[in-house]
N, C-alpha and C positions, 0 to 999 in steps of 0.2 A: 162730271155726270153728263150722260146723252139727254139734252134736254128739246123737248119736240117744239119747235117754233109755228109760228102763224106762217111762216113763209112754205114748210113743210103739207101744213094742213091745204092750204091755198092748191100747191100743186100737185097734189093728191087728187084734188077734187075736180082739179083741170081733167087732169091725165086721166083719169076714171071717164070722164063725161066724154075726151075725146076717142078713148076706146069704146065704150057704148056706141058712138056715132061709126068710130071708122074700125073695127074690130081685127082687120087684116095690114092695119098700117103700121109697117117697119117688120112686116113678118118674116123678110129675108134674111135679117140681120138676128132676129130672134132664131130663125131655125140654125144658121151658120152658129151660133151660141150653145143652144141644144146639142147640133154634133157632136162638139168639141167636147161638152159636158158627158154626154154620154160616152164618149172615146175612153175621157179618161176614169170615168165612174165604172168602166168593164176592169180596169185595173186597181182594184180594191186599193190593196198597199200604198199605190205610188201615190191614190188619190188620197190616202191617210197624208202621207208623209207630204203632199202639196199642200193640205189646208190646214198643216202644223208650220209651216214654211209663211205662208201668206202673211199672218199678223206680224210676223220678228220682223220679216223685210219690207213691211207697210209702215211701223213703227219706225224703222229706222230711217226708213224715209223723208219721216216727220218732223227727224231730231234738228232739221235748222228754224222752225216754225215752234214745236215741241220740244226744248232740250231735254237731256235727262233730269227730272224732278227732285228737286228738294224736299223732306220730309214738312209737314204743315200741322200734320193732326196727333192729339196724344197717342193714339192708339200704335201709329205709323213709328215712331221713336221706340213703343214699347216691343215692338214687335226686330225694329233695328235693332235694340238690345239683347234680343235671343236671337238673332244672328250673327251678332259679334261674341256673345257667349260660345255657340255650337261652332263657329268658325277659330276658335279657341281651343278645340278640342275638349271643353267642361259644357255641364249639362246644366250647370248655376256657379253659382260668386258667393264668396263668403260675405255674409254682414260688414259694412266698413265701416267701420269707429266714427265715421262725421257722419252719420246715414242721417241726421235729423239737419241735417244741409243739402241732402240733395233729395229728400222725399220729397214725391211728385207722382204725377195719374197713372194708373194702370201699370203699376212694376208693385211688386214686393222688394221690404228689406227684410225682413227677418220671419222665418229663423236661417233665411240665404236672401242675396240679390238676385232677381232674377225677373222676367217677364213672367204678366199674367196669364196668359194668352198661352193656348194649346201649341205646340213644338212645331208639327209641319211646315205652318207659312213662315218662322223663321228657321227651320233648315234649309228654306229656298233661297231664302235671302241670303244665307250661309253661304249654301254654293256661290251664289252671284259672287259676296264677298270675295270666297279663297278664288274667283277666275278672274274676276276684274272690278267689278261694283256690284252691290246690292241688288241693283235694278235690273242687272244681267239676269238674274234669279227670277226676277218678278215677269219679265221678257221672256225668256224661255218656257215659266208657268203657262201664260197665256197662249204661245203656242200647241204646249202639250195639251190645252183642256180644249182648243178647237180640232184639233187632230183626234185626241178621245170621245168627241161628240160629233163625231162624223164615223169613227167605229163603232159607237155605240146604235148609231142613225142605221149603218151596214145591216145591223144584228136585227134590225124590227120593219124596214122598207127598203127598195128594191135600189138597187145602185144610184144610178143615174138621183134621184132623190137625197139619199143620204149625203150627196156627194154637195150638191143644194145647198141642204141646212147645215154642214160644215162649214162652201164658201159666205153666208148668212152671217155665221158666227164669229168668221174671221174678221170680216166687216163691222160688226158691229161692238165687238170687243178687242182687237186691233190699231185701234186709233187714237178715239178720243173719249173712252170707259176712262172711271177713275182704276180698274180692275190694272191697268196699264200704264197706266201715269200715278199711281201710288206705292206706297207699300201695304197696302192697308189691306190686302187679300183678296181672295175670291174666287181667282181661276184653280188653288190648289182644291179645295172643295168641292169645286163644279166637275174636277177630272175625278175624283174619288165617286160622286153620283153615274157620273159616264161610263167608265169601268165596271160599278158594281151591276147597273139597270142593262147593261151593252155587253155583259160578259151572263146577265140570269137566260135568255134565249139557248143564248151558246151550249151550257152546262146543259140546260135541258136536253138540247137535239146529240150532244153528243157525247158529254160528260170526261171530255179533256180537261189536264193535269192544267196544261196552260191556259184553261177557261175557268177552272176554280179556282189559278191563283191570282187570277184579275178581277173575279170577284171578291175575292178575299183581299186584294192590296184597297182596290175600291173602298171597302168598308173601314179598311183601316185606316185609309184617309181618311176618309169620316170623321171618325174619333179621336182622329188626332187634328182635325181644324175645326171644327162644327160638332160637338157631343151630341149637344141637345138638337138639331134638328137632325145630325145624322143617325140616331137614337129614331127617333119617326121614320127618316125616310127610310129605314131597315126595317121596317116591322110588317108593310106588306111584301118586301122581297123573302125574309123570310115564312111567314106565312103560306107564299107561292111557294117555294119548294118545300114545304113541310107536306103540304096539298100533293104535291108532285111524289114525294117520297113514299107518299100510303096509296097513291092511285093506282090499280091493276091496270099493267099497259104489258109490253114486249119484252120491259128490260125488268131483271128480276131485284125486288128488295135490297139483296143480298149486295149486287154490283151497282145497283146506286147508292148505300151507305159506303160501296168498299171507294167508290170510281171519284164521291164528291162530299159527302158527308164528313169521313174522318178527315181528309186532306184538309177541308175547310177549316176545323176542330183545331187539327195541328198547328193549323198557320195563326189563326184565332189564341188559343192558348200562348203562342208566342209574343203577338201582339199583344193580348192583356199584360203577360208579365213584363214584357218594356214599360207598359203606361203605368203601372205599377209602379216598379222600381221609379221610372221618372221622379212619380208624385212623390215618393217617401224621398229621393233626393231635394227636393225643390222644395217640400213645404213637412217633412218630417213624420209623413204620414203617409201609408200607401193607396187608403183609398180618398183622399182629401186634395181635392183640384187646385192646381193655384190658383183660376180663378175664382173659388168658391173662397179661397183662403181672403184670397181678395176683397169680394165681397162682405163677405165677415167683419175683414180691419174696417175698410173704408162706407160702403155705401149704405146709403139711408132711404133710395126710392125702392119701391116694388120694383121686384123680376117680374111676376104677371099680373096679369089685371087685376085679379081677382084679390090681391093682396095689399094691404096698408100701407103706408112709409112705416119705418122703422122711428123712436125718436129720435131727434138732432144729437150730433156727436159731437168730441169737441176734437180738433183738430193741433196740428202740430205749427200749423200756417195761414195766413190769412186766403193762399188762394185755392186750398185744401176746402177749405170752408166755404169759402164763396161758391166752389162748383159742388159739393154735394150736399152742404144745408142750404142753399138757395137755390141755383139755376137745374141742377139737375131736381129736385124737389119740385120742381113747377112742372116740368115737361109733362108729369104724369099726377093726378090729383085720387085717384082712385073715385072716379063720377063715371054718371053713364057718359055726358059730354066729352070730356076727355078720352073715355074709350072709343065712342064715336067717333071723332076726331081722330085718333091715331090708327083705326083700321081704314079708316077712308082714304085717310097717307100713305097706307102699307099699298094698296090696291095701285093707287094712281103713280107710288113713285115703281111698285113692280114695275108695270106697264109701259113707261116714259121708258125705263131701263131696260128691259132685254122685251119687250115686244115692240113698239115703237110703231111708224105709219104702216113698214112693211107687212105687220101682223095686222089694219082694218079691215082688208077684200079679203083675205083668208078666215078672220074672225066671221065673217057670217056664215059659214059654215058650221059654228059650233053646234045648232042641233045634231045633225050630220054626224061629228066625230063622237060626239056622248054616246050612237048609236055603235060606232065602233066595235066589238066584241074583240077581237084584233089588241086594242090598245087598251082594255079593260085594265090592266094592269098599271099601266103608263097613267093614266085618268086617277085610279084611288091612291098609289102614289103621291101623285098631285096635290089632292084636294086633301089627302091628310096629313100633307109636309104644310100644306096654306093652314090648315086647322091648327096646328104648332105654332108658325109663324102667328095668328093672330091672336095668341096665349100673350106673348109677351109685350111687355113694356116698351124697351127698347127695338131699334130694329133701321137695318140699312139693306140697301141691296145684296150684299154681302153675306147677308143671313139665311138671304134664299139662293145663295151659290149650287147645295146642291141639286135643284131641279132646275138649274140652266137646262142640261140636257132635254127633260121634259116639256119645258115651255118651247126649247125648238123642236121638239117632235110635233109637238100639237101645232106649231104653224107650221109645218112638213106637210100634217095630215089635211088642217084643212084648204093646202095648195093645191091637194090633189083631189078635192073634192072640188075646189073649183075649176078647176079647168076640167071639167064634165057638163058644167054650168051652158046652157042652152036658151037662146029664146028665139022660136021657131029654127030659119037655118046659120042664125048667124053663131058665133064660136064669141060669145061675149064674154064666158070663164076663162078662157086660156087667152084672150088681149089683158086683164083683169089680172091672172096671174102672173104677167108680163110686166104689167105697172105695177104689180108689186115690189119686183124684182129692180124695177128701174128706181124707185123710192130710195133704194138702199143707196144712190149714186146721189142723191139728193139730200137724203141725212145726211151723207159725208161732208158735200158741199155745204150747208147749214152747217155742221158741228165745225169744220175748219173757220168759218168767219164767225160763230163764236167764240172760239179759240183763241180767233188775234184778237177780238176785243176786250177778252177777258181772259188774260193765260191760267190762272187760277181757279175758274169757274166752279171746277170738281169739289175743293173745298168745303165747298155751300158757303161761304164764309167763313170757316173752320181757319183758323191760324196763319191770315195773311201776314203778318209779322213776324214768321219764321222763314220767309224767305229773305229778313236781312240776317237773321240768326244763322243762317246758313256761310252767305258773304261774310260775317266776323268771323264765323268758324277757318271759315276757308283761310281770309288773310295771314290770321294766328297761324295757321300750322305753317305758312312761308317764313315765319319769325323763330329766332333761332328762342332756344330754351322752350322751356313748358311755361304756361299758362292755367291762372286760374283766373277767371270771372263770376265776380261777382252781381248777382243781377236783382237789384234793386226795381223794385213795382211799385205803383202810385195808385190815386183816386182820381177816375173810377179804373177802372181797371177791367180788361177783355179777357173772360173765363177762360176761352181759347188761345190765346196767344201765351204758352206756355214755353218757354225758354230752358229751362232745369231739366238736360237730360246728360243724359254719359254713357261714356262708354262701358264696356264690361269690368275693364280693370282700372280703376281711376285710377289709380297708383301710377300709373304707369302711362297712363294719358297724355296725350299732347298739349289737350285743350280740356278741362274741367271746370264744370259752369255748378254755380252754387250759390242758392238762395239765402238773400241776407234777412236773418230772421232779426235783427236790433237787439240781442240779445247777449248773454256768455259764451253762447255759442257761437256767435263770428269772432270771440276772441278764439276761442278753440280751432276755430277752423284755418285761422288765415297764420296763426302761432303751427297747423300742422302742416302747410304748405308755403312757408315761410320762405323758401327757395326757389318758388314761382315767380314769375312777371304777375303781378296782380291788379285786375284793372276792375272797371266798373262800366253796365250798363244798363239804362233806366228806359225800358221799352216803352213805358206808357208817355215817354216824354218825346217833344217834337223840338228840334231833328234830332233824332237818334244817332250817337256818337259814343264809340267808347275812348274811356279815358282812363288814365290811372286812378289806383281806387282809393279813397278818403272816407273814413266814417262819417255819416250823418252825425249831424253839432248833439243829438242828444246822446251820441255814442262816446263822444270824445274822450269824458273821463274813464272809462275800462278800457279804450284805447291807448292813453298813456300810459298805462300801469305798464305794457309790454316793453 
C-alpha cells in the first residue's frame, strides 16, 4: 500500500513555501514539459496507448528491487484458484472426497470447488496463467485501467489534461500499489468504472455502436468484479440517460431508443444470462452468488453496519474458528464506536491510497469544483458510490476500485482551477500546480525506500509466512513425484498465515497441501494419497522446516491400524 510518510509531508510544505516565494523558478523546464504534454495529448490514441505502456514498463523495471510477488493473503489464493479453474477451461471443480482436508477461507467445496469471489479478476489472472504467470494478467490489468482513465479523462476535459491524470495514474498505480504487486484486484474494476463513466458523454453526443458497447462492457465489468458497489455506481449513469431519453433535444425518441437503448438491452440481456448460468454452475442456483453462498456456510460478522453478528458457528477446524468466531467477530461490534472507527479508516485509507500529497494544492479548490455544473454528474457519482462504501462492514481500497477514475477526475478538475489561482501579478496557482506534479517524483522516491525496507509492506501484515510457503512450494515441484503436505498449526497461532490452498484439480497436482485435522480423517487422507512423498510442516514453529511426516504421539494408534 502507498503509504504517505513525514518525509513527503515535509517536502510538500518546502516546495509549496518555495513556490509562494519564487513562483517562476524552474519555469523553463516546466514549459519544455508542457509542450511535450500537449504534443502528445493532440493525439488522442497514441496518448491512450502511452499511459497504458508507462505502468507495464515502470513495473518491469522494478522487478530487480520488486520481484514478481508471491501470493500472501487468503483472498489472493482464492482468487489464484479461479484462475487456474478458467485457465482449465471449467467454470468450477467437482466436490473432492478429502474436501474436509483442504477446507479453508474464501473458496466453496460444495455443492462444486470453486472461488468465492466474482469471475473477472480471475479470468485475468487466467490469461496471465495460459501466457506466462498469473501476474502477467494482474500487469496488463493495471495497464488497461490507466489507459481507460485517460479515455475516460478525453471524454469530460480537454486533451492536454486528460493526458495529465492518465500520466497521474500511471504513477501512482504502476509501482508500488498493492493493485500491482498482488493478486488481490482492483485495476479490473476501476477499468469497468472508466469505460462505463468515459463511454456516458460519448453515447450522448453521438450515439455510436462502439460507444454503447464500452458502456455496456463497463458495466459488465461491474458485475462481474464489484456487484454491490457497481450496483450504485450504475444508478446515477443510468438515471442520466433515462433523463436523456425523455428530454426534447434534436435527436428524436425513436433514434435514441433505436441508436443506444436496445443495443444496450441486447448486450445487457447477454451478460445476465452468462452471470446466470455461471451461478447455477458454481453454486446450484441461478440467482444465488457464490459469494453469498459463501457467506451463508461460513460467516458470523455483519455485511453492514446496521446489522448484528449472526450466532457463533461451529466449524470443521480450529483455524476456521479462530478467524470467524473470534478475530473477524471483533473487527466489527455493531456500536456507534466501531462505526466511528471504521468510517474514519475508510476516509483516511481512501485518501493515503489513490489521493496522496499530489491531491493537497488541488484539494483546496474543492468549494470550486462542487460548483462545477460540468462534472455534476461525476460529483453524485461520487458521493453515492462513498454513501455505499460507508454501508458496509468490511472494506479495502479495492472496494472503491470503481471511482478510481472519478477521484482522478476531481484532482484533474481542481488542477485546473488552480492554476487560475492569483495573488495580485504573481502566477502562484500554476508554480502550486507545478509542485504538485513534482510530488508525484517524490512519493516514488518515498515509496521505493519503503519498499527496500520492507518488501512486504502492502500486506498490512496479512500473511508474511507465506512467502516461505511459496519457497517449499517452489522446491517440491523441482522434486521428482507428487507431493502431499501436511500442515500441522500450533498455539498461538496467526489468523493470517494460512498455508491450505490448491490447486484446481488436486488429483492431479504436483504439490497438495492438507490440513492435519488429528482425526479419522488424516487416516483417510494420507490412505488416499498413499503414493505421494508425504511430508510435514509446522508454520507456527521456529525454524521452519519441512520434514517427512509422522503422526503426533496422540495419533499413533489409528496410525498403526494402516
Amino acid at each position: 500500500m502507498v503509504i504517505i510518510s513525514n518525509f513527503e509531508w515535509i517536502s510538500l510544505a518546502v516546495l509549496a513555501l518555495c513556490a509562494w516565494i519564487f513562483p517562476r523558478l524552474g519555469s523553463p523546464v516546466f514549459r519544455w514539459f508542457e509542450q511535450r504534454i500537449g504534443y502528445l495529448a493532440r493525439r488522442k490514441r497514441l496518448a491512450v496507448g502511452v499511459v497504458g505502456l508507462i505502468p507495464i514498463l515502470l513495473r518491469i523495471s522494478l522487478l530487480p528491487i520488486l520481484p514478481i510477488p508471491a501470493p500472501a493473503i487468503h483472498d489472493e489464493f482464492s482468487y489464484l484458484l479461479a484462475a487456474d479453474t478458467f485457465a482449465h477451461g471449467r467454470l468450477t471443480n467437482p466436490p473432492h472426497p478429502m474436501w474436509l482436508s483442504f477446507e479453508t477461507f474464501h473458496v466453496n467445496f460444495h455443492p462444486t470447488y470453486s472461488s468465492m469471489f466474482p469471475p473477472a479478476q480471475g479470468m485475468v489472472l487466467a490469461l496471465g496463467q495460459l501466457l506466462w504467470h498469473p501476474w502477467l494478467g494482474v500487469l496488463l490489468s493495471v495497464g488497461a485501467m490507466c489507459a481507460a482513465i485517460c479515455w475516460m479523462l478525453q471524454g469530460w476535459f480537454p486533451p492536454q489534461w486528460a493526458l495529465l491524470g492518465g500520466l497521474l495514474t500511471a504513477a501512482r498505480f504502476g509501482s508500488f500499489s498493492y493493485w500491482v504487486n498482488s493478486y488481490w484486484g482492483g485495476a479490473v474494476a476501476a477499468i469497468g468504472g472508466a469505460l462505463a463513466i468515459g463511454a456516458l458523454p460519448r453515447v450522448l453526443r453521438r450515439q455510436r455502436l462502439r460507444d454503447v458497447f464500452m458502456l455496456a462492457a463497463g458495466l459488465a465489468l461491474l458485475a462481474n468484479s464489484r456487484p454491490l458497489e457497481g450496483l450504485i455506481f450504475s444508478i446515477p449513469i443510468a438515471t442520466w440517460l433515462g433523463v436523456w431519453l425523455v428530454r426534447k433535444d434534436s435527436i428524436k425518441f425513436q433514434a435514441k431508443v433505436r441508436r443506444t437503448i436496445l443495443p444496450l438491452l441486447a448486450i445487457g440481456c447477454c451478460v445476465g444470462s452468462w452471470m446466470i448460468y455461471y451461478n447455477w454452475r458454481l453454486t446450484g442456483h441461478p440467482f444465488l452468488l457464490p459469494h453469498v453462498l459463501n457467506q451463508r456456510t461460513y460467516h458470523t460478522e455483519p455485511l453492514f453496519l446496521w446489522q448484528s453478528p449472526k450466532p457463533a458457528r461451529t466449524y470443521n477446524n480450529a483455524q476456521l474458528d479462530l478467524f470467524f468466531n473470534v478475530w473477524s467477530r471483533r473487527q466489527y461490534n455493531s456500536t456507534w464506536a466501531d462505526a466511528e472507527r471504521l468510517t474514519a479508516n475508510k476516509f483516511d485509507t481512501f485518501w493515503a491510497f489513490f489521493m496522496g500529497p499530489v491531491s493537497v494544492l488541488p484539494g483546496l479548490m474543492l468549494p470550486w469544483i462542487l460548483r462545477d455544473r460540468k462534472l455534476r454528474l461525476l460529483l453524485v457519482t461520487f458521493v453515492l458510490s462513498w454513501l455505499g462504501m460507508l454501508s458496509v462492514g468490511w472494506w479495502g481500497a479495492h472496494y472503491a476500485a470503481p471511482i478510481t477514475c472519478l477521484a482522478f477526475a476531481l484532482v484533474i478538475q481542481g488542477m485546473r482551477h488552480l492554476r487560475q489561482v492569483r495573488f495580485e501579478t504573481r502566477m502562484v496557482g500554476l508554480a502550486w500546480l507545478r509542485i504538485s506534479i513534482v510530488m508525484v517524483f517524490v512519493t516514488f522516491g518515498a515509496s521505493m525506500l519503503q519498499q527496500i525496507r520492507h518488501p512486504y509492506s502492502w500486506t498490512f501484515g496479512f500473511g508474511p509466512g507465506n512467502l516461505s510457503r511459496a519457497k517449499i512450494l517452489s522446491d517440491l515441484k523441482k522434486q521428482p513425484g507428487q507431493h502431499l503436505v501436511m500442515v500441522r498449526y500450533g498455539h498461538p497461532h496467526y489468523v493470517h498465515d494460512e498455508w491450505v490452498y490448491n490447486d484446481a484439480d488436486i488429483d492431479s497436482a504436483k504439490v497438495v497441501w492438507a490440513r492435519e485435522l488429528q482425526n479419522e480423517q488424516d487416516d483417510k487422507l494420507l490412505s488416499y494419497f498413499q503414493r505421494r512423498h508425504i511430508w510435514l510442516v509446522e508454520p507456527d514453529k521456529a525454524p521452519l522446516e519441512l520434514k517427512p511426516y509422522a503422526p503426533p504421539p496422540i495419533l499413533l494408534t489409528t496410525a498403526e491400524k494402516r
